[in-house]
VOLUM-898714 format. One record per residue (C-alpha): x, y, z; residue in one letter. Coordinates in pm, 1 decimal, m for minus. Layout:
BEGIN
(zalum (X; Y; Z); A)
...
END
This chain:
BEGIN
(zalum (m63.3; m591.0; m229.6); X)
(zalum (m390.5; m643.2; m40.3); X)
(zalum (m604.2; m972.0; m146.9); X)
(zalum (m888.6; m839.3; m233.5); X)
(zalum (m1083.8; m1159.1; m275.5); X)
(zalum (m999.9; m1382.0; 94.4); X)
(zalum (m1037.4; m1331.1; 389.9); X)
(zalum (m758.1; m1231.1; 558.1); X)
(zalum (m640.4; m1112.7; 928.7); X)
(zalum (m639.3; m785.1; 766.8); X)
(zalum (m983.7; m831.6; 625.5); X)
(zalum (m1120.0; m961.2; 987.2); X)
(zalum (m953.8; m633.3; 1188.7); X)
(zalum (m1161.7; m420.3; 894.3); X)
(zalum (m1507.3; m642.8; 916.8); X)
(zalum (m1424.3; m544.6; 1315.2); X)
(zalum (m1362.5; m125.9; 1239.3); X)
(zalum (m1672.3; m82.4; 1021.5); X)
(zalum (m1882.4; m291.3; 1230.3); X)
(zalum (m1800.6; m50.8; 1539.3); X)
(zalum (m1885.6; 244.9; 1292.4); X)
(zalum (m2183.6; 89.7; 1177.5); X)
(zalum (m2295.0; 42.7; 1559.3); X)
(zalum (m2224.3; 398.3; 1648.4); X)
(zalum (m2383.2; 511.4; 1356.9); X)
(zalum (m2689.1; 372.5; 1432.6); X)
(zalum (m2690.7; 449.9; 1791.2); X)
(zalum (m2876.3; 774.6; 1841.2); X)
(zalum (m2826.3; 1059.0; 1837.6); X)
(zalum (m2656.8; 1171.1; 1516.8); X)
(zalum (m2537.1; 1509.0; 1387.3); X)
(zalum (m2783.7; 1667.5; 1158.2); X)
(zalum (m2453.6; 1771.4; 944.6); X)
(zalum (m2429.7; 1990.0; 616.9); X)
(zalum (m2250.8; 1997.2; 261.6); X)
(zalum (m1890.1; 2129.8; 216.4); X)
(zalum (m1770.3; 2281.6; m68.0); X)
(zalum (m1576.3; 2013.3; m298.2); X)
(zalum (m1224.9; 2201.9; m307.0); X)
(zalum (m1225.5; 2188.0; 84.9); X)
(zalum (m1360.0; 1806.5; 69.1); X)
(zalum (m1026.8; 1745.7; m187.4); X)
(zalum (m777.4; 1925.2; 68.5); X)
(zalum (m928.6; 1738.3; 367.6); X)
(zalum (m943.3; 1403.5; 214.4); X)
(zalum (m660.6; 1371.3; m29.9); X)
(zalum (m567.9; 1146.0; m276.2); X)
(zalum (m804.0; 809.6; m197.6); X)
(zalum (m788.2; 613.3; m559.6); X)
(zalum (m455.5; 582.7; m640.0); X)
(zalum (m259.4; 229.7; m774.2); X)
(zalum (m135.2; 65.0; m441.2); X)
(zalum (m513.8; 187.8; m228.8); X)
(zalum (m538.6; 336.6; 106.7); X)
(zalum (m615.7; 97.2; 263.7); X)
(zalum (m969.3; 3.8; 500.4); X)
(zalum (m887.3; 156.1; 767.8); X)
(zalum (m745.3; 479.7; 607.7); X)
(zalum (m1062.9; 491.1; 353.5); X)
(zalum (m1330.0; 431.6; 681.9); X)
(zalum (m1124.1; 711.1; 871.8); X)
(zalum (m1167.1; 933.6; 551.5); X)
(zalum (m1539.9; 837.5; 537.3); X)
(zalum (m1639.2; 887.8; 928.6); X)
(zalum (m1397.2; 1235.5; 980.9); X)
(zalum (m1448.9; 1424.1; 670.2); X)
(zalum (m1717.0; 1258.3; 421.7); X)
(zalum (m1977.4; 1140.6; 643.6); X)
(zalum (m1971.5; 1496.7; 851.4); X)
(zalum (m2009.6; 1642.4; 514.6); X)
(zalum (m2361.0; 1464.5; 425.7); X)
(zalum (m2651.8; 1629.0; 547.6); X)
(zalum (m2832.8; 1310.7; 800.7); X)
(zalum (m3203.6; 1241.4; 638.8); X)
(zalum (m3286.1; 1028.9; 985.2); X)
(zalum (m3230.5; 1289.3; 1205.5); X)
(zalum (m3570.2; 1403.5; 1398.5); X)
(zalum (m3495.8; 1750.5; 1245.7); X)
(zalum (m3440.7; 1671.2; 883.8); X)
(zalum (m3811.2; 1781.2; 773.0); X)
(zalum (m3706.7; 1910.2; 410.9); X)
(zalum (m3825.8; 1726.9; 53.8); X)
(zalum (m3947.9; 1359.3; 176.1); X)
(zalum (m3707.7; 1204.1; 464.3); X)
(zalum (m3602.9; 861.5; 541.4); X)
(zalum (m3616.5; 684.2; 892.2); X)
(zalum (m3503.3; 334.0; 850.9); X)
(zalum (m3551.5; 92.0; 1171.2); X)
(zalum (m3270.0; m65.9; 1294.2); X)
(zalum (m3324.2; m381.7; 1210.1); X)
(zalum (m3357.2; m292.8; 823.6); X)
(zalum (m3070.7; m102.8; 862.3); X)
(zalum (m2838.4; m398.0; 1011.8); X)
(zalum (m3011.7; m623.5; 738.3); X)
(zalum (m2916.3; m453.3; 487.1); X)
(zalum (m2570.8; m471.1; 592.8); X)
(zalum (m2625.1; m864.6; 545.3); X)
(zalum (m2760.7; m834.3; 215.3); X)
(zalum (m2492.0; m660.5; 92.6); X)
(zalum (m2262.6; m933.5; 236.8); X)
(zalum (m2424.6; m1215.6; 93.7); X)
(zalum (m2456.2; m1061.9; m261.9); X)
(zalum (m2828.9; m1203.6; m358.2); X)
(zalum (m2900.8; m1186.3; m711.2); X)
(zalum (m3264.3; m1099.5; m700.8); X)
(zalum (m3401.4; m1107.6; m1058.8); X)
(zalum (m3517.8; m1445.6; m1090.8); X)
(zalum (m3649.5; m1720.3; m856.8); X)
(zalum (m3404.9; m1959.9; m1031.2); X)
(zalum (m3112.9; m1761.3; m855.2); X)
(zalum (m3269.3; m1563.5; m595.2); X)
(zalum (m3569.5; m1777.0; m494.4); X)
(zalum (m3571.4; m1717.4; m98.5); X)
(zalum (m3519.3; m1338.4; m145.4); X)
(zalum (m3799.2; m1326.9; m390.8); X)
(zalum (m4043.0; m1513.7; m166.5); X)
(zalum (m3951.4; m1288.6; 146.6); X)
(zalum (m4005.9; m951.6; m102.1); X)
(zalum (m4312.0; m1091.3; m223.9); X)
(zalum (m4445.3; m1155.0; 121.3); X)
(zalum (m4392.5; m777.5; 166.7); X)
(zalum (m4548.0; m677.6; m181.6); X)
(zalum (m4872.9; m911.1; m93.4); X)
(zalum (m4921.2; m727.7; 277.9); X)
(zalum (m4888.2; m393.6; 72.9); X)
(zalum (m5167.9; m516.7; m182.8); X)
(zalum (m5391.6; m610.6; 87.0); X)
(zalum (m5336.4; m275.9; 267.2); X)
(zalum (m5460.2; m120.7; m66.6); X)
(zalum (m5748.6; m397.0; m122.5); X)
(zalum (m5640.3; m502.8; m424.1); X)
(zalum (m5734.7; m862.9; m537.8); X)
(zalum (m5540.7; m1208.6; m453.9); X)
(zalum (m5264.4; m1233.1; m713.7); X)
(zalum (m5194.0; m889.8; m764.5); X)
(zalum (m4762.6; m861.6; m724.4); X)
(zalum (m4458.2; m730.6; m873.3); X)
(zalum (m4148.8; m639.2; m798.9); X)
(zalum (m3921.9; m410.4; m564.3); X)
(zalum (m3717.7; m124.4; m825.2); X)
(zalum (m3503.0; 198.6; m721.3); X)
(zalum (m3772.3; 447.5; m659.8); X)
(zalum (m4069.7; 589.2; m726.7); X)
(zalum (m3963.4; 727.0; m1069.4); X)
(zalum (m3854.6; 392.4; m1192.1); X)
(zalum (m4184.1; 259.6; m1044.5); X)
(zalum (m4394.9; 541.9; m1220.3); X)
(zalum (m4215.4; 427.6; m1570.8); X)
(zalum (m4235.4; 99.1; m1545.2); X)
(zalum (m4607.9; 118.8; m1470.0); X)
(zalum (m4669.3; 372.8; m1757.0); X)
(zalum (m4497.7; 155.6; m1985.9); X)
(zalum (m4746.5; m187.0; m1893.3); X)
(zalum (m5004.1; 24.1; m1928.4); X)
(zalum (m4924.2; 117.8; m2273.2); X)
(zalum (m4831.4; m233.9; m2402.5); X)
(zalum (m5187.9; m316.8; m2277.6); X)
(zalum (m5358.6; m42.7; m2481.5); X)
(zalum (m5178.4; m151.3; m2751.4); X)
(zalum (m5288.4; m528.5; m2735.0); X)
(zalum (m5619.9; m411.0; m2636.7); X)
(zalum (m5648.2; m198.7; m3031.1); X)
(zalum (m5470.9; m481.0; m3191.1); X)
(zalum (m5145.0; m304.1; m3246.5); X)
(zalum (m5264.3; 19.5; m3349.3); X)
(zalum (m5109.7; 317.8; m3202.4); X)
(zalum (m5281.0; 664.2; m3237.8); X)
(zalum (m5076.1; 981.0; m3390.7); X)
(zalum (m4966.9; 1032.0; m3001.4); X)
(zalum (m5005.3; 843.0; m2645.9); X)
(zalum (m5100.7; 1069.9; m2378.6); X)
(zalum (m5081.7; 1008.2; m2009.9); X)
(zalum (m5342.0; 1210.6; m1819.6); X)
(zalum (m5279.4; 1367.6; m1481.1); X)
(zalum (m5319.9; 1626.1; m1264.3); X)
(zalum (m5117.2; 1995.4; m1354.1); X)
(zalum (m4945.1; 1913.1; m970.0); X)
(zalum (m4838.2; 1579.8; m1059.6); X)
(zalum (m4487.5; 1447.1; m952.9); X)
(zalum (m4232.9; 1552.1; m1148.2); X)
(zalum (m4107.3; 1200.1; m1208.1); X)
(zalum (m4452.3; 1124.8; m1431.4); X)
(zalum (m4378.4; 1413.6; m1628.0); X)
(zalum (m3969.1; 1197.1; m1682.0); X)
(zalum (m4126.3; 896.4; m1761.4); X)
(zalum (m4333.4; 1018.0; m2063.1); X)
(zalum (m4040.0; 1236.3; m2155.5); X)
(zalum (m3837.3; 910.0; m2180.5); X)
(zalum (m4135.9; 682.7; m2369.5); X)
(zalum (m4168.6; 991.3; m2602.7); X)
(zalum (m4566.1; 1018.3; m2460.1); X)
(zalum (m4765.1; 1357.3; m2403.7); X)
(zalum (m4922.4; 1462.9; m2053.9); X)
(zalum (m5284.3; 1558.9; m2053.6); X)
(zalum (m5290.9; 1795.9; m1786.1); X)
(zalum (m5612.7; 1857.2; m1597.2); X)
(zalum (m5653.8; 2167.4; m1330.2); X)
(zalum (m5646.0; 2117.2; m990.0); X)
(zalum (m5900.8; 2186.3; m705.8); X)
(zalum (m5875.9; 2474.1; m445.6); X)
(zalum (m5616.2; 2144.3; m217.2); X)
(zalum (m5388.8; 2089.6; m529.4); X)
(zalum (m5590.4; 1784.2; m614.6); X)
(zalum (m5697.5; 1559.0; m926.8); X)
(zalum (m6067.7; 1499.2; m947.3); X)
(zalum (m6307.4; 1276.3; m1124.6); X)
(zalum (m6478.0; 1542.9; m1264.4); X)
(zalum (m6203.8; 1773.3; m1426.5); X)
(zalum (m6030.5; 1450.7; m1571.1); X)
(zalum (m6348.2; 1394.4; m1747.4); X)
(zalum (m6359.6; 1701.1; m1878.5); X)
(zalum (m5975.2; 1712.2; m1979.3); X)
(zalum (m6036.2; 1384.9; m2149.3); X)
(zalum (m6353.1; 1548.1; m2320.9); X)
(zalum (m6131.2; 1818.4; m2440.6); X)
(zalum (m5846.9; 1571.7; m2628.0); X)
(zalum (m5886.7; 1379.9; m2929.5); X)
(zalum (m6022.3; 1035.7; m2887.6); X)
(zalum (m5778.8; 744.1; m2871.2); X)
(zalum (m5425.3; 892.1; m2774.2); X)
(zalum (m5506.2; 842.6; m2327.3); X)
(zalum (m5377.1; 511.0; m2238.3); X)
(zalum (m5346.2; 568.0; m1877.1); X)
(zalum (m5414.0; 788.9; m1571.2); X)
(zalum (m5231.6; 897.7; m1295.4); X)
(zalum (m5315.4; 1004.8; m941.2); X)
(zalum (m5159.8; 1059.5; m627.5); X)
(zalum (m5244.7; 939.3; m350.8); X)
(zalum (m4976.3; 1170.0; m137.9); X)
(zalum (m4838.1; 1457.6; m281.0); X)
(zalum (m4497.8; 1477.7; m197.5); X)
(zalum (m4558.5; 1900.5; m238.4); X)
(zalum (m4883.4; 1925.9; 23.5); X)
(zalum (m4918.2; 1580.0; 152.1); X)
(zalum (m5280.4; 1585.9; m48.2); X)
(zalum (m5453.8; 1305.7; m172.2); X)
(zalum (m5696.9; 1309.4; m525.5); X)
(zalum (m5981.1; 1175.3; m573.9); X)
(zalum (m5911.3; 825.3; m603.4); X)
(zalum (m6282.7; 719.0; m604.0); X)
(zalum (m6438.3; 964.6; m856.4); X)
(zalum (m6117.7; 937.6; m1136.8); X)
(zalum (m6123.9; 490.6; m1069.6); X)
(zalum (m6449.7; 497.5; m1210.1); X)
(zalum (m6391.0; 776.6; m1508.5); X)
(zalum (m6136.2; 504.8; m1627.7); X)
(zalum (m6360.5; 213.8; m1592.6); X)
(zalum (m6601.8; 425.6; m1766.0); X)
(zalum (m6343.3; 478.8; m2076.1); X)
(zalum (m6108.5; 170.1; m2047.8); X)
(zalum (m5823.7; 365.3; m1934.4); X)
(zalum (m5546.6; 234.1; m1708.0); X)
(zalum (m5539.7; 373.1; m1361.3); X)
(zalum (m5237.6; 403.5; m1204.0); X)
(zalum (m5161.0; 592.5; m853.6); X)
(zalum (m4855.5; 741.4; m717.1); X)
(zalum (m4817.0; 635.9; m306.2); X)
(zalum (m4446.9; 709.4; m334.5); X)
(zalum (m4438.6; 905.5; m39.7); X)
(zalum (m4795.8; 891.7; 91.6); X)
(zalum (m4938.7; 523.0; 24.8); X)
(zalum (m4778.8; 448.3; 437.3); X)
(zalum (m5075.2; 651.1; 540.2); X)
(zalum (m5284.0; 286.3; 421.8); X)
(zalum (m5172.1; 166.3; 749.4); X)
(zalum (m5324.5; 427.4; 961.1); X)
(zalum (m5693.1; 412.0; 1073.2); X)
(zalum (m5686.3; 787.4; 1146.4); X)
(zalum (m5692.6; 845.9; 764.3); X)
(zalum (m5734.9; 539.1; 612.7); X)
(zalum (m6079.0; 663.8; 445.8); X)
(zalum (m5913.5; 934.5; 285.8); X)
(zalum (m5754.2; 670.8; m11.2); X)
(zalum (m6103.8; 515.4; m128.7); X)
(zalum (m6092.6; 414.5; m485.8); X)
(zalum (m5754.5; 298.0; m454.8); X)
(zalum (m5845.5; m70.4; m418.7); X)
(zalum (m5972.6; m13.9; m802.9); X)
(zalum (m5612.5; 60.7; m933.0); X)
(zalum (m5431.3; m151.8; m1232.8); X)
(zalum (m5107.4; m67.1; m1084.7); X)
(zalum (m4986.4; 127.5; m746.4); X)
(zalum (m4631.8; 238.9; m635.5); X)
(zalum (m4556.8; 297.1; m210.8); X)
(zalum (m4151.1; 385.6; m141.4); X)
(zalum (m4044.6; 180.1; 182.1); X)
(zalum (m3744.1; 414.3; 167.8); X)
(zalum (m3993.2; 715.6; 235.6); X)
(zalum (m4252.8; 680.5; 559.0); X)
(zalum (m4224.3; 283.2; 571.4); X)
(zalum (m3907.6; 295.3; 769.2); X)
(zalum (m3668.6; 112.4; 570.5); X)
(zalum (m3294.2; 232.2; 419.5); X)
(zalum (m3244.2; 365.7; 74.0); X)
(zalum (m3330.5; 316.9; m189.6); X)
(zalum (m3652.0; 97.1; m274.2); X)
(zalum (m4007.0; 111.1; m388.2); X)
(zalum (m4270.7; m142.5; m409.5); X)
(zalum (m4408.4; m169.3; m763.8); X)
(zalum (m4815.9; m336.7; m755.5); X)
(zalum (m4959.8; m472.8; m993.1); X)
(zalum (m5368.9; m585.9; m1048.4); X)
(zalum (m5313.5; m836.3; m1311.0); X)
(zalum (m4907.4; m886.5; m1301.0); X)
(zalum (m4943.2; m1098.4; m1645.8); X)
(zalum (m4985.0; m777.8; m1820.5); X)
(zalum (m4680.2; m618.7; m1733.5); X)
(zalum (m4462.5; m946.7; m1717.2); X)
(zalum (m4611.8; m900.0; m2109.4); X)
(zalum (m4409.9; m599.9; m2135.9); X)
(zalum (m4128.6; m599.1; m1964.1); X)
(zalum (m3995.6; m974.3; m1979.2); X)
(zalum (m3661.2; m982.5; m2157.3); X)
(zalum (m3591.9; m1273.0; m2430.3); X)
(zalum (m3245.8; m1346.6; m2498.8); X)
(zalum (m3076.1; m1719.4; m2602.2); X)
(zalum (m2902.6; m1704.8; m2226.8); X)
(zalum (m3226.9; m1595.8; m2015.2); X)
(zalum (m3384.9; m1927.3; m2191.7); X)
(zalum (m3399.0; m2157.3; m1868.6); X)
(zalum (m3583.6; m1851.2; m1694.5); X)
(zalum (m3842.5; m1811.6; m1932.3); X)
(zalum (m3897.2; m2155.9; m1972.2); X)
(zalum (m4109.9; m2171.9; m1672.7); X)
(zalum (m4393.7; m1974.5; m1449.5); X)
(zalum (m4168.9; m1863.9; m1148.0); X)
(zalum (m4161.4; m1546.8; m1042.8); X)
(zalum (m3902.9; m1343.0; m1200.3); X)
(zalum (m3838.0; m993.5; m1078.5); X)
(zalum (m3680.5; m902.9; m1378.7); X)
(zalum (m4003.8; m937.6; m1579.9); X)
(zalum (m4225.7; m687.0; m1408.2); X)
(zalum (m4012.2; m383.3; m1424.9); X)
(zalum (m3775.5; m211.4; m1730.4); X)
(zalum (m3485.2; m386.1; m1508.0); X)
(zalum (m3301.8; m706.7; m1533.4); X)
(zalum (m2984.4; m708.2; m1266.6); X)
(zalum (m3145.2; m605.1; m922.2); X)
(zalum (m3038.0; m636.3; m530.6); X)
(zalum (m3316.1; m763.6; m403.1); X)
(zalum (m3469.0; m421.6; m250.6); X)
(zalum (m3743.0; m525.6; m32.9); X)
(zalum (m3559.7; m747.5; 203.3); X)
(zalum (m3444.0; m517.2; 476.4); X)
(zalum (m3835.4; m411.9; 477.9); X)
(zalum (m3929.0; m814.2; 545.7); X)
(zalum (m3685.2; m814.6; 821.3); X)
(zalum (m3781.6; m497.3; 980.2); X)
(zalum (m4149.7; m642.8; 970.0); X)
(zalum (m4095.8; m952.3; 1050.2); X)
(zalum (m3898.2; m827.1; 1358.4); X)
(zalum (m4155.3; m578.5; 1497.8); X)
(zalum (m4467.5; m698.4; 1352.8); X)
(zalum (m4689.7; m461.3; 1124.7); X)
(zalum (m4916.2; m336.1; 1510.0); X)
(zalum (m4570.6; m142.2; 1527.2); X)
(zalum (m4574.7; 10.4; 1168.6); X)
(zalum (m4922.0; 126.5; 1239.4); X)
(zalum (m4814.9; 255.3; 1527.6); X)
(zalum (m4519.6; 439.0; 1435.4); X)
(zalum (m4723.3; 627.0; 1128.8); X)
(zalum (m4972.8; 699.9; 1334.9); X)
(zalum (m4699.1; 908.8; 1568.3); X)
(zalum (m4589.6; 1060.0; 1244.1); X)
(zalum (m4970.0; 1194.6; 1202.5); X)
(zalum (m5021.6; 1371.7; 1575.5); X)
(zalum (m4703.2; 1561.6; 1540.1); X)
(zalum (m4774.7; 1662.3; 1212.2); X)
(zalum (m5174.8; 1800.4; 1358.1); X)
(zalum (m4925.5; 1924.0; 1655.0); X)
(zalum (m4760.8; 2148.8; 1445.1); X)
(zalum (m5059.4; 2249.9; 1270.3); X)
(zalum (m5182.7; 2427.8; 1586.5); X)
(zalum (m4832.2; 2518.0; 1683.9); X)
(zalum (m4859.9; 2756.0; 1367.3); X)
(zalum (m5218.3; 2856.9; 1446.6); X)
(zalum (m5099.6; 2993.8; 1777.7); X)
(zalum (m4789.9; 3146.9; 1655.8); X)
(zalum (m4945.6; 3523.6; 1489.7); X)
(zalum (m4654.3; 3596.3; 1250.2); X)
(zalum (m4721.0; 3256.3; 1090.5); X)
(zalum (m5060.3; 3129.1; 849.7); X)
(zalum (m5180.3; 2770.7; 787.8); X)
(zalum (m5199.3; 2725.9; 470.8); X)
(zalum (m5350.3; 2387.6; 404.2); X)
(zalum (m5531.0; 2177.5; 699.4); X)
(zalum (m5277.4; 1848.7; 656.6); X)
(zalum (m5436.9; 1554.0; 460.4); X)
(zalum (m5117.2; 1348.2; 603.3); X)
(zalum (m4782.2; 1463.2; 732.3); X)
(zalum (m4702.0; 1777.9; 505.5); X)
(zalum (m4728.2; 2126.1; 698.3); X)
(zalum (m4714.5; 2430.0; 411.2); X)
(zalum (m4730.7; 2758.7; 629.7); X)
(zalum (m4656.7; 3111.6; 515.2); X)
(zalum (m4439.2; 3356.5; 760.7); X)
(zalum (m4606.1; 3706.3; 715.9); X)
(zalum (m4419.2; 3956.2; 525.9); X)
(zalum (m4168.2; 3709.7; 408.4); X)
(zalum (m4075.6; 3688.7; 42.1); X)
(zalum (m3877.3; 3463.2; m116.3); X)
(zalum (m3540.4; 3603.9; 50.0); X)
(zalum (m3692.5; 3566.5; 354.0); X)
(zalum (m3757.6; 3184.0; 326.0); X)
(zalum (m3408.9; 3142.0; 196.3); X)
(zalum (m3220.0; 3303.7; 500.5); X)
(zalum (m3484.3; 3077.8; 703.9); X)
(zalum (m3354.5; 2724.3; 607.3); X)
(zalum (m3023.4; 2856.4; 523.8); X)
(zalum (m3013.1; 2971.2; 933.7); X)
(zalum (m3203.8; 2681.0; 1055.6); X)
(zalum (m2921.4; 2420.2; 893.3); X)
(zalum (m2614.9; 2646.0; 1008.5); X)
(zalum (m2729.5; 2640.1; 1315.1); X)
(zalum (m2786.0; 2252.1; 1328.5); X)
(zalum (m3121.6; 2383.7; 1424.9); X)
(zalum (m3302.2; 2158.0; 1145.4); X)
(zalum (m3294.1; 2088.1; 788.9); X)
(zalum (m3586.4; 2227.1; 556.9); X)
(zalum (m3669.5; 2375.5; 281.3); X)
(zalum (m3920.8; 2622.8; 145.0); X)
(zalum (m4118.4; 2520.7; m204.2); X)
(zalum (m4414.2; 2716.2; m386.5); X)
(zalum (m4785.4; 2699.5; m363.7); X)
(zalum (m5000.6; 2865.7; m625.7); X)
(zalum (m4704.1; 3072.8; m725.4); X)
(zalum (m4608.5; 3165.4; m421.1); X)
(zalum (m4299.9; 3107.2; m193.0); X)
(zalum (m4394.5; 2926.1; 121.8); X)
(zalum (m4295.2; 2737.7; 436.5); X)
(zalum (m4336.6; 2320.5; 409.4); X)
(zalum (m4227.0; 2090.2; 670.4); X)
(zalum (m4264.3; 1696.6; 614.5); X)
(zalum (m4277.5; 1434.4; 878.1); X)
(zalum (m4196.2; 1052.5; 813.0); X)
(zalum (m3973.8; 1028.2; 1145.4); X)
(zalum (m4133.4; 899.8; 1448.1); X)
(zalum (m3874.9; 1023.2; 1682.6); X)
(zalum (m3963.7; 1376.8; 1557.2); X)
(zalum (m4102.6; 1645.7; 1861.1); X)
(zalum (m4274.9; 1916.4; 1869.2); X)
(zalum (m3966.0; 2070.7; 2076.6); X)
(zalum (m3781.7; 1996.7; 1706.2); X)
(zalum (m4057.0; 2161.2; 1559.2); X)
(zalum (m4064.1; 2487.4; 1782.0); X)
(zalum (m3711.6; 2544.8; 1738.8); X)
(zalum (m3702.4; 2585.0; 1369.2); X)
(zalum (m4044.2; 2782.4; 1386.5); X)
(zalum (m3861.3; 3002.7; 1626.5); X)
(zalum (m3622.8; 3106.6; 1376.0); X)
(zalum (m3891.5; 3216.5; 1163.8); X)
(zalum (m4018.9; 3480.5; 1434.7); X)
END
């Protein structure tokens, strides 16, 4: 039977077989790829759990010649569906040594080094945003984790802040276009959305919050959420106008930079996120358009007291932790056990500096302005939205819904691209997102081309 606990010859001939696999993975370029059916995945593969194992090198044979193939590539150049990923190199090799050296990254007691390294990370991030010295927290899953955990400070603080009394219901209030993940959090705290319209560009404003709020019985908004990115349109709400309608009623404001909060780093657009400085709490996913692997998000906090006042966990065991003022992870999130998520972004930024981040999402802006005029010149397509950041939504004359679906459906048999089509206003449309430097406008003509 194989040890599975020392390291044997067998175990230094495997380290050898998926390093090579990991280098030629990484090496470029990569099949864009596409799902299988599961029955044909089960005849292909085989039995792989059964009492005696496989073995590595059966197991990484089964992975590279009929899984991986088999898993659509979300860092290929042509892979402009939902939000994609593009991890650098060096985060991707670094996260190969996390893994390895199995960091416990809860507390500082256990995990000190990896905390100080993430925290490096989450202060650049809160200076990108302007937000005040000392504002920090933690690195969770993803941006729905990051929206609940968020949500859930913010009520613990309105609760302090009334002495314990709750009204009949909590209500978050938010946009009618917000991300669905806001809509999971207060699904899972048992909370109400207060929906306000959106403007002609999808967007939250100061104004119709107001009113929305006007419209609701006093007492039951706690918070407010914005986006600053729309993973739909790429769209960005009035951060300015709805920060100062919750100063104005004590409200906490919260914004949503999952996917969009890279464009902080870019002076071409930079002015387009004004107000956010003025946020209690703000979420950015490096896994997104900050170039690292999955899965991660950066969870920012104003005053991180106030959620370490919700979300620290007291048990007899976790004693020697909260004995003390380190930083704990644990305590600024509805999490206790974490890999330390944010370390393959430190490495990647350490390595190439943050004049290369910049850089890089600066790239992702032209093509995405590239391929706005690449539609206005192409007569059987309409613009439908001038981009705010690196979201293209374009309708294909005459095309209904069928016509969409054949589209991507084509476009990803042919290894042509991967996208999909979504819905704006009620209507089925075309949407392209760009978070992938390496990304052309060649890429870009030949999936339009399909569309002629």
């Amino acid at each position: 039977m194989q040890s599975m606990h020392e390291y044997t010859p067998e175990t230094d001939t495997l380290t050898e077989a998926v390093v090579d696999y990991t280098r030629r993975r990484i090496a470029d370029p990569q099949p864009l790829d596409h799902p299988v059916p599961p029955e044909d995945l089960t005849r292909s593969a085989g039995p792989t759990i059964t009492p005696d194992g496989i073995g590595g090198q059966e197991a990484l044979r089964i992975w590279e010649e009929v899984l991986a193939p088999a898993t659509i590539t979300t860092d290929h150049p042509s892979f402009l569906a939902f939000v994609p990923g593009a991890p650098s190199k060096a985060s991707v090799l670094f996260d190969l040594a996390v893994s390895a050296s199995e960091v416990y990254g809860g507390s500082w007691l256990e995990g000190g080094g990896a905390v100080w390294a993430e925290n490096q990370v989450l202060g650049w991030l809160a200076e990108l945003a302007g937000m005040p010295t000392g504002s920090g927290g933690c690195f969770v899953s993803g941006g729905t984790a990051g929206n609940l955990s968020a949500l859930v400070a913010a009520r613990h603080a309105a609760s302090d802040a009334r002495g314990g009394e709750h009204p009949p219901r909590w209500q978050v209030a938010c946009a009618d276009t917000v991300h669905s993940s806001v809509a999971s959090a207060a699904r899972v705290m048992d909370v109400d959305l207060l929906s306000a319209p959106h403007d002609e560009r999808g967007r939250l404003t100061g104004p119709a919050l107001a009113a929305a709020l006007d419209r609701t019985e006093p007492g039951g908004p706690f918070a407010v959420v914005a986006s600053a990115g729309s993973t739909n349109a790429g769209t960005i709400d009035d951060l300015d106008g709805i920060a100062a309608v919750c100063r104005e009623r004590g409200l906490w404001f919260h914004v949503d930079g999952a996917y969009g909060g890279a464009g902080l780093l870019a002076p071409s657009v930079r002015d387009r996120f004004r107000g956010i400085e003025l946020v209690d709490s703000f979420i950015v996913d490096p896994h997104k358009w900050l170039f690292a692997p999955y899965d991660s998000c950066a969870l920012i906090y104003r005053e991180p007291e106030r959620a370490r006042a919700a979300h620290r966990q007291d048990a007899s065991y976790l004693d020697a932790l909260n004995a003390t003022s380190e930083w704990n992870p644990s305590d600024y999130a509805h999490h206790l056990s974490r890999r330390p998520r944010g370390l393959p972004l430190w490495f990647s930024l350490a390595t190439y500096g943050t004049d290369a981040y910049r850089d890089a999402v600066e790239r992702v802006l032209s093509i995405t302005r590239e391929t706005a005029e690449e539609i206005r010149r192409r007569s059987e397509l309409e613009l439908i939205l001038e981009p705010e950041l690196s979201v293209v939504l374009f309708r294909r004359l005459g095309w209904g819904p069928e016509g969409y679906e054949a589209w991507w459906r084509m476009a990803l048999t042919q290894q042509v691209g991967f996208v999909q089509p979504t819905s704006w206003e009620g209507e089925k449309v075309g949407r392209l997102c760009f978070v992938n430097p390496r990304t052309t406008i060649e890429h870009v003509r030949a999936i339009l081309d399909l569309a002629a």
